[in-house]
C-alpha positions, 0 to 999 in steps of 0.5 A, spaced: 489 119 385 495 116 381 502 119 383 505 122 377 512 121 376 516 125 371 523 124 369 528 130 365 534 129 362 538 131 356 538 127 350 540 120 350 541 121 358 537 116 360 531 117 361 526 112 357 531 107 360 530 109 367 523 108 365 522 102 363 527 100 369 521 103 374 515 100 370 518 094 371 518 093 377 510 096 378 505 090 378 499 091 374 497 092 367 502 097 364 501 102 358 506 105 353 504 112 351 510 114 344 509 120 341 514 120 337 510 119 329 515 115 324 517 120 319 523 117 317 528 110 315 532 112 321 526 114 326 522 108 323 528 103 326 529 107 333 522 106 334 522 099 333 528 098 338 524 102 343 519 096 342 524 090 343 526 093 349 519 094 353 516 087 356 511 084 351 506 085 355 505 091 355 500 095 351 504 100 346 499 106 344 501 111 339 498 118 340 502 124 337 497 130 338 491 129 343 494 125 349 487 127 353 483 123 349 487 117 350 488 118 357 480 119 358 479 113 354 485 108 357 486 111 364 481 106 368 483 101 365 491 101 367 494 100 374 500 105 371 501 108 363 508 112 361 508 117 356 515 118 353 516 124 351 514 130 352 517 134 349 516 129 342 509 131 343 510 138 345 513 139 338 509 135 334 504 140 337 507 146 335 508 143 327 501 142 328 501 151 327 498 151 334 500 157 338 503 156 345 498 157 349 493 152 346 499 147 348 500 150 355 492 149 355 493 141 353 499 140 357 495 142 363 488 138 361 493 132 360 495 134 368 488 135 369 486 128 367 493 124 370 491 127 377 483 125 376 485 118 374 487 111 379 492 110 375 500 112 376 504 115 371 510 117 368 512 122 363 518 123 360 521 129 357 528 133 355 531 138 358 533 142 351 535 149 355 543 146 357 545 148 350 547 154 346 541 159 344 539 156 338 539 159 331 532 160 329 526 163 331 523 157 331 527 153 335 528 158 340 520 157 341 521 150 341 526 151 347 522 157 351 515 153 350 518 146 353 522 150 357 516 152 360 512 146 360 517 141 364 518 147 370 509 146 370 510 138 369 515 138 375 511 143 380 505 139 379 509 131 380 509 128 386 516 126 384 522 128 379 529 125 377 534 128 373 538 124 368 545 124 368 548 119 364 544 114 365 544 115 372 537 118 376 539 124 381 532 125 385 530 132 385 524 132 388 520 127 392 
C-alpha cells in the first residue's frame, strides 16, 4: 500500500510547485496526472508552462473525468503518480451533469484504488471555502461539493500540507 499525500491550499498559493518540489526528490519512475482540459489560448499557454516546469522525464498523463481507470491502468507501473488538481477534476465532473453523489463515489474509488496500489501519491487540491459566498447557485455547489471532498481526501491521507504563500504548513503527518 502507497502513502498518499495530499496537499491543500488557495489559488496560486503554491501547491503544484510544493509538488514537484517533493516529487523530485523521490527516486523512481514518476507519473504526472493533469486534469485541467485546454479549453481556452490562456489555459492552453498555462499548461504548457506547467510542462516546462516538470523533469523531462516524467511521464504526463491527461485524463480530466475518469481518474480510476487511469490509475488501474498505470498504477503498477510508477513508483509515485501526482495528480494535480482535484478540484479541476471535480468540476470538470460536475460540467459533466453528474450529480454530486456520483462525484463523491468517484473520489472515493479513486482512494479506494490509491490505497490498493504500491505506489505513492500526491494530490493536489484548492481550498476554495476562505472566500465569500459565492453568488450563484452553481458555484455555491461547486464550493460545498469540493469542500466536502478535500475534508474526505485529507481523513483518508496519511499526510497533509496546507500552502501559504508558497510555504508548506504540515497539518497532518
Amino acid at each position: 500500500m502507497g502513502k498518499i499525500t495530499f496537499i491543500l491550499g488557495g489559488a496560486r498559493s503554491g501547491k503544484s510547485s510544493y509538488a514537484i518540489r517533493l516529487a523530485k526528490k523521490f527516486e523512481g519512475k514518476i507519473a504526472f496526472v493533469a486534469t485541467c482540459p485546454p479549453l481556452d489560448e490562456e489555459m492552453k499557454m498555462r499548461i504548457e508552462i506547467h510542462k516546462r516546469d516538470r523533469p523531462f522525464h516524467w511521464h504526463t498523463f491527461e485524463e480530466f473525468k475518469d481518474l480510476s481507470t487511469l490509475l488501474k491502468k498505470i498504477g503498477s507501473e510508477f513508483d509515485l503518480i501526482i495528480i494535480d488538481c482535484l478540484t479541476l477534476f471535480t468540476s470538470n465532473l460536475l460540467l459533466e451533469g453528474l450529480a454530486d453523489k456520483e462525484i463523491e463515489d468517484r473520489i472515493d474509488k479513486l482512494l479506494r484504488i490509491l490505497k490498493s496500489i504500491k505506489c505513492d501519491s500526491i494530490i493536489v487540491s484548492n481550498e476554495v471555502g476562505l472566500g465569500i459566498v459565492p453568488e450563484d447557485r452553481l458555484a455555491r455547489r461547486f464550493r460545498d461539493l469540493a469542500g466536502k471532498i478535500n475534508q474526505s481526501v485529507a481523513k483518508q491521507s496519511d499526510e497533509v500540507f496546507f500552502m501559504f504563500s508558497g510555504f508548506p504548513l504540515r497539518i497532518k503527518e
